[in-house]
C-alpha positions as CSV (number, residue, x, y, z in Angstrom):
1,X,114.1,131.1,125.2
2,X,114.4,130.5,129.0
3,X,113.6,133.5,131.3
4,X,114.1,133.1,134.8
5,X,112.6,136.1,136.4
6,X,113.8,136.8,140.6
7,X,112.5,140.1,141.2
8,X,110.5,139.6,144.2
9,X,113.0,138.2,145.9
10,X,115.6,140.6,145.0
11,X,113.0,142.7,146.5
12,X,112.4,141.1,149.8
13,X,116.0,140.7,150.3
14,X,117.3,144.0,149.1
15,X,120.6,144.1,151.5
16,X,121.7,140.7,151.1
17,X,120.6,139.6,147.2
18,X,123.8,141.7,145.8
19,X,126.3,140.2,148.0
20,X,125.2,136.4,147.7
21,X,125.2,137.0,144.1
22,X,129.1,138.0,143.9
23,X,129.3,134.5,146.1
24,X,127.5,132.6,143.6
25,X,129.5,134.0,141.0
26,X,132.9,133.0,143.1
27,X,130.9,129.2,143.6
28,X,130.8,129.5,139.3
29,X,134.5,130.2,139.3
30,X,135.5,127.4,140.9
31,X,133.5,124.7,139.4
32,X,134.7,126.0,136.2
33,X,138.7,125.8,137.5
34,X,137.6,122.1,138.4
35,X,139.6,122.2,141.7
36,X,136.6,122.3,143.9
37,X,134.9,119.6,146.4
38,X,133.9,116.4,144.2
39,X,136.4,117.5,141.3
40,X,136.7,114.1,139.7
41,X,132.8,114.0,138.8
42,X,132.7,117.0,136.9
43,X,132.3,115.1,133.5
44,X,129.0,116.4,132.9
45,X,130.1,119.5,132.1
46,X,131.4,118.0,129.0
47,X,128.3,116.5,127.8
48,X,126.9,115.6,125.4
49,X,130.0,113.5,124.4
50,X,131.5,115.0,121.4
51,X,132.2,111.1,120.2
52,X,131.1,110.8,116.7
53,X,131.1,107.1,116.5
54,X,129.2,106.7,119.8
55,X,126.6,109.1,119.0
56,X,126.3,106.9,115.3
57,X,125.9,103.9,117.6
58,X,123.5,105.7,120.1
59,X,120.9,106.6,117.3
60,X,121.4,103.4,115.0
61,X,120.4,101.4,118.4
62,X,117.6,103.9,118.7
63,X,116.7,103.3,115.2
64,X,116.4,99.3,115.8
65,X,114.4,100.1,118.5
66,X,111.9,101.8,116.7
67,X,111.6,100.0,114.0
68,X,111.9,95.9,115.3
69,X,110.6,96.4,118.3
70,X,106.9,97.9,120.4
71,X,108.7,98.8,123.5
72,X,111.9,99.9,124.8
73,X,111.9,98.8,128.7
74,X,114.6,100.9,130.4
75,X,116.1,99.6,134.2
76,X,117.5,101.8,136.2
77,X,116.7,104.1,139.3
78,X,117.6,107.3,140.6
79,X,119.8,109.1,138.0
80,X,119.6,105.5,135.5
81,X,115.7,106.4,134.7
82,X,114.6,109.9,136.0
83,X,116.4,112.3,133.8
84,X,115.3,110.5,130.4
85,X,111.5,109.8,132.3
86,X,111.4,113.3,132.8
87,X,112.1,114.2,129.2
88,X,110.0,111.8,127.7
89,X,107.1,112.4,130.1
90,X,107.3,116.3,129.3
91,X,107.2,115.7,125.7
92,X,105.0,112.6,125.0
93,X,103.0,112.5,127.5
94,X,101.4,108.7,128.7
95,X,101.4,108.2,124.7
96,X,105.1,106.8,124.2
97,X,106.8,103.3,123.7
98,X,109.3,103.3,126.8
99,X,108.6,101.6,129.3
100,X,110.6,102.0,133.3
101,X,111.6,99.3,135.4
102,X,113.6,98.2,138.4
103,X,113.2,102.0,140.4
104,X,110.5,100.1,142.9
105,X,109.8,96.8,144.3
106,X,106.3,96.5,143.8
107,X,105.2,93.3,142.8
108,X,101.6,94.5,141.2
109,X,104.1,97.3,139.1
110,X,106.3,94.5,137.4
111,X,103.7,91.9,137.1
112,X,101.4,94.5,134.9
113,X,104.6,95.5,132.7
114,X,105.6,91.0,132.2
115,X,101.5,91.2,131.2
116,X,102.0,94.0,128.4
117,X,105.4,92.3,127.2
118,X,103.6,89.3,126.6
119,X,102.0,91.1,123.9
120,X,104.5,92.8,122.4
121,X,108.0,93.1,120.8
122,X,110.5,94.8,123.2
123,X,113.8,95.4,124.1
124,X,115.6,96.1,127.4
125,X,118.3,98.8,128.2
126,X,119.6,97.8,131.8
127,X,121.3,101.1,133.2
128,X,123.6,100.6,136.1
129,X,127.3,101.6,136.6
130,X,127.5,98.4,139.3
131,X,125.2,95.8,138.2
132,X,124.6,95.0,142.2
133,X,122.1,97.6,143.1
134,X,118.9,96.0,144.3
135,X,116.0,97.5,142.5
136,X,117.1,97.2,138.8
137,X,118.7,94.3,139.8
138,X,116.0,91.8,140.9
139,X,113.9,93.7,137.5
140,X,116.5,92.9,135.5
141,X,116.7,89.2,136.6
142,X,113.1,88.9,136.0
143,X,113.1,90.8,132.4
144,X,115.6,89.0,131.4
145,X,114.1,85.7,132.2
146,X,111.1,87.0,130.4
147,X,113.5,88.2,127.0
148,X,115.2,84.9,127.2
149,X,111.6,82.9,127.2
150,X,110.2,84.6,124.3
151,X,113.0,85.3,122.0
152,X,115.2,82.1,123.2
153,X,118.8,82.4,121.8
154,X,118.4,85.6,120.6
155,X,117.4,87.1,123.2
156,X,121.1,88.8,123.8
157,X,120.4,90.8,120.7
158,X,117.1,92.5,122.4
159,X,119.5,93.2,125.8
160,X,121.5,96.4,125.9
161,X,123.6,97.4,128.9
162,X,124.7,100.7,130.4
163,X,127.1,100.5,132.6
164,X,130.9,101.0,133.6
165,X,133.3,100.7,130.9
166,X,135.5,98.4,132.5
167,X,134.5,97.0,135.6
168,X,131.0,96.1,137.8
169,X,128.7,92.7,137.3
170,X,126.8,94.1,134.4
171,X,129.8,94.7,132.1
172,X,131.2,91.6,133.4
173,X,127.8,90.3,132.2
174,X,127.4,92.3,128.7
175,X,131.0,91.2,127.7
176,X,130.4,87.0,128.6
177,X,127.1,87.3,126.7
178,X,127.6,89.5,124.5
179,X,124.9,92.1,125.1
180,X,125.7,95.7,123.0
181,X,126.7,98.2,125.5
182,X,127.5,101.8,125.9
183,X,129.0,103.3,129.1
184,X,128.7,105.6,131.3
185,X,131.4,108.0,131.8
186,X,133.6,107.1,135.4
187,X,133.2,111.0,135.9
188,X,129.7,111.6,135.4
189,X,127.3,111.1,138.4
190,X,123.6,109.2,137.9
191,X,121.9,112.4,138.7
192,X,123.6,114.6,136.4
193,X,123.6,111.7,133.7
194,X,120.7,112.6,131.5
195,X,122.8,113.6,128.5
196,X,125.3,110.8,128.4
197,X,124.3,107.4,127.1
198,X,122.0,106.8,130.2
199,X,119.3,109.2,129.1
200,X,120.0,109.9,125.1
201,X,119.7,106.3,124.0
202,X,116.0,106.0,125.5
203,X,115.1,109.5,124.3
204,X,115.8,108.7,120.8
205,X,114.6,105.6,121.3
206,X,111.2,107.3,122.2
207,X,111.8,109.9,119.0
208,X,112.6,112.9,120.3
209,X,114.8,115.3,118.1
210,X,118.2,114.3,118.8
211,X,119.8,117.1,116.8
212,X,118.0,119.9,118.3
213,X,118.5,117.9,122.0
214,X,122.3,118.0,121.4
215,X,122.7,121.8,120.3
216,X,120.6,122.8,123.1
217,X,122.3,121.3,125.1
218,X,125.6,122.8,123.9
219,X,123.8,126.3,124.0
220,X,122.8,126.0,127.3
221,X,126.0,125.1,128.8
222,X,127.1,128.5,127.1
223,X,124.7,130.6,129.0
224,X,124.7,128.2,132.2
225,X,128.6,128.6,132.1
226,X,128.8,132.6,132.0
227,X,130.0,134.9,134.6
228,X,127.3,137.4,133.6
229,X,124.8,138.9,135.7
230,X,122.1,137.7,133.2
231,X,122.9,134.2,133.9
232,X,120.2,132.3,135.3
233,X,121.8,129.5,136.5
234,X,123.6,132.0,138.8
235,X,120.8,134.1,139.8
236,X,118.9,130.9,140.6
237,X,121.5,129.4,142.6
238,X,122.0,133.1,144.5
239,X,118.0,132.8,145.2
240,X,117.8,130.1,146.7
241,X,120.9,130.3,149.4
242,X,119.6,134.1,150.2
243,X,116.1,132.2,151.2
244,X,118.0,129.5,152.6
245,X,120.0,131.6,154.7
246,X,117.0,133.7,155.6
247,X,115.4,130.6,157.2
248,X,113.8,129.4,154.2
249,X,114.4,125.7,153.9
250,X,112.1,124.2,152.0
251,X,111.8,125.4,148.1
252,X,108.5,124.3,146.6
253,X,108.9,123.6,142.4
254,X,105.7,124.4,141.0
255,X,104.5,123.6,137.7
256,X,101.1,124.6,135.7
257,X,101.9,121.4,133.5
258,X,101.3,118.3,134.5
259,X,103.7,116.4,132.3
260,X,106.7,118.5,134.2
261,X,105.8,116.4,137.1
262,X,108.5,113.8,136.2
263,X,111.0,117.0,135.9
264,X,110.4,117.6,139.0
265,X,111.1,114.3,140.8
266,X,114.6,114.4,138.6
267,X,114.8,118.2,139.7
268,X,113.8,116.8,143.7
269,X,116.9,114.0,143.5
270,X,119.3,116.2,142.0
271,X,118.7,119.0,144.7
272,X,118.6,116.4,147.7
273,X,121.4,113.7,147.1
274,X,123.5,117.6,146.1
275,X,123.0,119.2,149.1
276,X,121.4,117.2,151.8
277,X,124.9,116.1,153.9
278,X,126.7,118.1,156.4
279,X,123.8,118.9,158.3
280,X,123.0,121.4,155.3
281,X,121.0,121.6,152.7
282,X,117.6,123.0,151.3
283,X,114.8,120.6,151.3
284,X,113.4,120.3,147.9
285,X,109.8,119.5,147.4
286,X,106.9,119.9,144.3
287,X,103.5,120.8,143.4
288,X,101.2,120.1,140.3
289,X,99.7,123.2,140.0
290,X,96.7,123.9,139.6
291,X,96.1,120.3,140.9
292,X,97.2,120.6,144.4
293,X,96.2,124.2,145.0
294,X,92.9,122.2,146.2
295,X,95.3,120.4,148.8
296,X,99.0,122.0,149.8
297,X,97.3,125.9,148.9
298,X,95.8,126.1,151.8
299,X,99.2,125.6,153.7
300,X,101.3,127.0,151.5
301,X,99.2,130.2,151.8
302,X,99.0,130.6,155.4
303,X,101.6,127.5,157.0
304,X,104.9,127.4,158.6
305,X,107.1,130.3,157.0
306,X,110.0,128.0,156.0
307,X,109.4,128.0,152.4
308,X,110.3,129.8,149.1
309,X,108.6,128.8,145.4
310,X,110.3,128.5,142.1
311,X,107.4,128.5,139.3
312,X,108.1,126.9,136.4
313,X,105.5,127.7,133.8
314,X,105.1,127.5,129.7
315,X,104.4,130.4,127.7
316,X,103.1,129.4,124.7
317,X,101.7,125.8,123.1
318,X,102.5,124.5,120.3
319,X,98.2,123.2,120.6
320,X,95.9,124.6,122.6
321,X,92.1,124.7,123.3
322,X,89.1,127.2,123.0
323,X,86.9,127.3,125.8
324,X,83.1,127.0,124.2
325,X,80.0,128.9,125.2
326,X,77.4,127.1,126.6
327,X,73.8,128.6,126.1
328,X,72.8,127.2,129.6
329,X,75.5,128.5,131.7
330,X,74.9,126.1,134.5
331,X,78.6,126.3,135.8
332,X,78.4,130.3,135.5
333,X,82.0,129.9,132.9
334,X,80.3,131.5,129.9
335,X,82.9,134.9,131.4
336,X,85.6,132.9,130.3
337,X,83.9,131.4,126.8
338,X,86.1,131.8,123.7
339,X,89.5,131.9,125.4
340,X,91.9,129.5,125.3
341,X,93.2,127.2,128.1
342,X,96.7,128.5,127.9
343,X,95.7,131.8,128.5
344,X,93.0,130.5,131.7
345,X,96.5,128.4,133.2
346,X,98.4,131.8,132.4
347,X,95.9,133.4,134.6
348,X,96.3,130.7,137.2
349,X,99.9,131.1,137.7
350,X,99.6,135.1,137.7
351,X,96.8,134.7,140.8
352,X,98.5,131.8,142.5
353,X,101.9,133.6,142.8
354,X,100.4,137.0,143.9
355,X,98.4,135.3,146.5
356,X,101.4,133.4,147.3
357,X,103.5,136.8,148.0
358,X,100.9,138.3,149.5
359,X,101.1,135.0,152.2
360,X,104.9,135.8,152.8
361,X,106.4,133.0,150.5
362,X,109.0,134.2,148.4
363,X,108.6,133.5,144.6
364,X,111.0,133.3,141.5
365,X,109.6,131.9,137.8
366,X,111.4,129.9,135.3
367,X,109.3,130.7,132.1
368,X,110.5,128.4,128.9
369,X,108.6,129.9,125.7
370,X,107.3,126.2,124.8
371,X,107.5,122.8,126.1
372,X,109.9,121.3,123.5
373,X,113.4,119.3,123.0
374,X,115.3,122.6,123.0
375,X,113.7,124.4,126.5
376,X,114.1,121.0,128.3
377,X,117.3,120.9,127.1
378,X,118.7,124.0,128.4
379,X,116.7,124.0,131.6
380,X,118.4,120.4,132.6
381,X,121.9,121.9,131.7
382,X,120.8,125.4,134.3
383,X,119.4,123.2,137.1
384,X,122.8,121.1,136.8
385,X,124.2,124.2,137.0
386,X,123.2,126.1,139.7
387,X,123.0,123.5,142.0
388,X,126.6,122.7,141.6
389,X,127.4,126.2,142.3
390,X,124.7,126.4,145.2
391,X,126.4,123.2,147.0
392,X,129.5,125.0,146.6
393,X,128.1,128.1,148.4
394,X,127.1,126.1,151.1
395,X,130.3,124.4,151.5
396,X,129.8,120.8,150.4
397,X,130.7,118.7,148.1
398,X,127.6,118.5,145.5
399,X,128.6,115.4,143.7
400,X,128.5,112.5,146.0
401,X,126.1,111.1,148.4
402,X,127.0,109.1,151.2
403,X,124.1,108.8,153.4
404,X,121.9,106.9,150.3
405,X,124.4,103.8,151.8
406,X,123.0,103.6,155.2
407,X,119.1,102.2,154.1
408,X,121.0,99.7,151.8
409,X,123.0,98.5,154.7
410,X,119.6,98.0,156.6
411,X,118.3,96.3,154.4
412,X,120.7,93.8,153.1
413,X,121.1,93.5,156.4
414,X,117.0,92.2,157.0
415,X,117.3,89.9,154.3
416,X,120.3,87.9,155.1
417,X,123.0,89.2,152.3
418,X,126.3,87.5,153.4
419,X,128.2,90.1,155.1
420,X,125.5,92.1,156.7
């Protein structure tokens, strides 16, 4: 279960909540008719694909993956790796077999990963509707080179390619080659892309429960999808445009679990490339709590007032940890001997957000009852959601981004590309 609690700032903003709420639910109406700004990329709304034989091919591919090779190695950036890192991260930790390429161009980054392919088995999974972006594309050059080295002629076999059905340089690639392939959907954006073929094949890859993934994701949609009061997805997206609209332009996502911090850099790009254009748009940032309460507390406690705080916290764990007494008591924790961590973080949370209030910042809480396939699941579907319905409140369209052209441009622009 996902409980998304908004009572504080139902309370702080007791004449305008109501009203902004019967907005959000007229924002919900129209992305459901499908008639709104960005209309032809509403295709995630019909994920996950309800294609028998592609899901089969999905999971056998998965399968292989798991048992002929060490490592998957996905390339992609932005929406082609984020939602499927922040899955993975959240539910395996550092202790997993997929590895992420191409989102950077670091030359230390890439030239550790070529040293740990040397020693193993691996695959590649190059994610790109185009085939031309930059980052994955000079990683994929150099993987490839790598794949082709080691496994010589069949090397193609180790490739896989998502991309564009049809057209673009990597399935013009994939089809003279003959790498396998699965596409991405022509009306389904990177950053709402996690439950297409972009993010499913590398999660089963990494073993996660595809079955319980897939009805999740189906159940969330259900409650994400409601016109009901209840409905966090709507009460979420009419929290944050009252605090934007009360000069609150910054929203700070904090997590008490430090594998969400990946969720929160796929939660970060699919708030800013949504809503940043127009001159509009909430600025979305995170914190690692209670890591950076030693660093951004401070300000967040007593800085500029432009902020509001979504918590996102876990209730339960499926393993936790007893605190043990130490007959010494050097550190003075002995008050806290025989309890268990969870409960301590609990306690965290419950004193960061009242001190938090007590500094002015408006708060709201996502709590998911444990950190599994199924809460991940739904809380991708309601932050799809509600930021879809929140760009609509603000007027934009929430499904394209224009302005992620103009460094590109610069760029190619630097290094000589013909035509720039």
């Amino acid at each position: 279960m996902i409980r998304y609690v908004d009572k504080n700032i139902q309370s702080t903003f007791p004449a305008h909540y109501p009203a902004v709420l019967e907005e959000a639910s007229a924002a919900l109406k129209l992305l459901l008719s499908r008639s709104g700004k960005g209309k032809e990329y509403l295709g995630w709304l019909d994920l996950p694909t309800a294609d028998a034989s592609e899901m089969r091919r999905l999971q056998e591919s998965a399968a292989e993956i798991r048992d002929s090779g060490d490592l998957l190695v996905c390339v992609g950036i932005g929406g082609s790796y984020l939602g499927a890192k922040a899955f993975i991260h959240a539910l395996r930790g550092e202790k997993h077999r997929i590895r992420f390429a191409g989102q950077h161009l670091s030359p230390l980054e890439l030239n550790d990963l070529l040293g740990e392919l040397k020693e193993k088995d691996f695959y590649i999974n190059v994610i790109s509707k185009s085939g031309t972006t930059t980052e994955p594309g000079v990683a994929f050059r150099i993987l490839k080179a790598e794949a082709e080295k080691k496994y010589g002629k069949n090397a193609a076999k180790r490739i896989i390619a998502t991309t564009d059905a049809r057209k673009g340089a990597l399935r013009r690639l994939a089809d003279e080659i003959g790498y396998r392939s699965f596409a991405i959907p022509d009306d389904v954006g990177g950053r709402f892309s996690v439950l297409s073929p972009v993010g499913l094949l590398p999660l089963f890859a990494a073993g996660l429960d595809a079955d319980q993934i897939l009805r999740a994701a189906l159940a969330g949609f259900k409650t994400a999808l409601a016109d009901d009061a209840d409905n966090p997805a709507l009460r979420y997206a009419a929290a944050r445009n009252v605090c934007y609209r009360e000069g609150k332009g910054i929203e700070i996502l904090a997590n008490f679990e430090p594998r969400f911090h990946y969720l929160s850099e796929w939660w970060k790009q699919l708030c800013g490339e949504s809503e940043g254009k127009e001159g509009k748009g909430i600025f979305p940032a995170s914190a690692n709590f209670t890591t950076d309460l030693h660093s951004l507390g401070q300000w967040i406690q007593e800085g500029t007032r432009s902020i509001f705080e979504t918590f996102l916290v876990v209730d339960h764990y499926q393993k936790d940890i007893t605190i043990p007494r130490d007959p010494q008591d050097g550190d003075g924790l002995n008050y806290i001997a025989g309890l268990q961590l969870g409960y301590v973080n609990e306690k965290a949370f419950k004193g960061t957000r009242a001190a938090h209030e007590s500094g002015g910042v408006p708060t709201s809480t996502f709590h998911l009852d444990y950190p599994d396939e199924e809460h991940l699941s739904k809380l991708i579907v309601i932050f799809e959601t509600a930021v879809a319905v929140s760009g609509y409140m603000m007027g934009i369209n929430p499904f394209d981004q224009p302005g992620v052209e103009a460094y590109k441009h610069n760029m190619f622009r630097l290094l000589g590309k013909p035509g720039y």
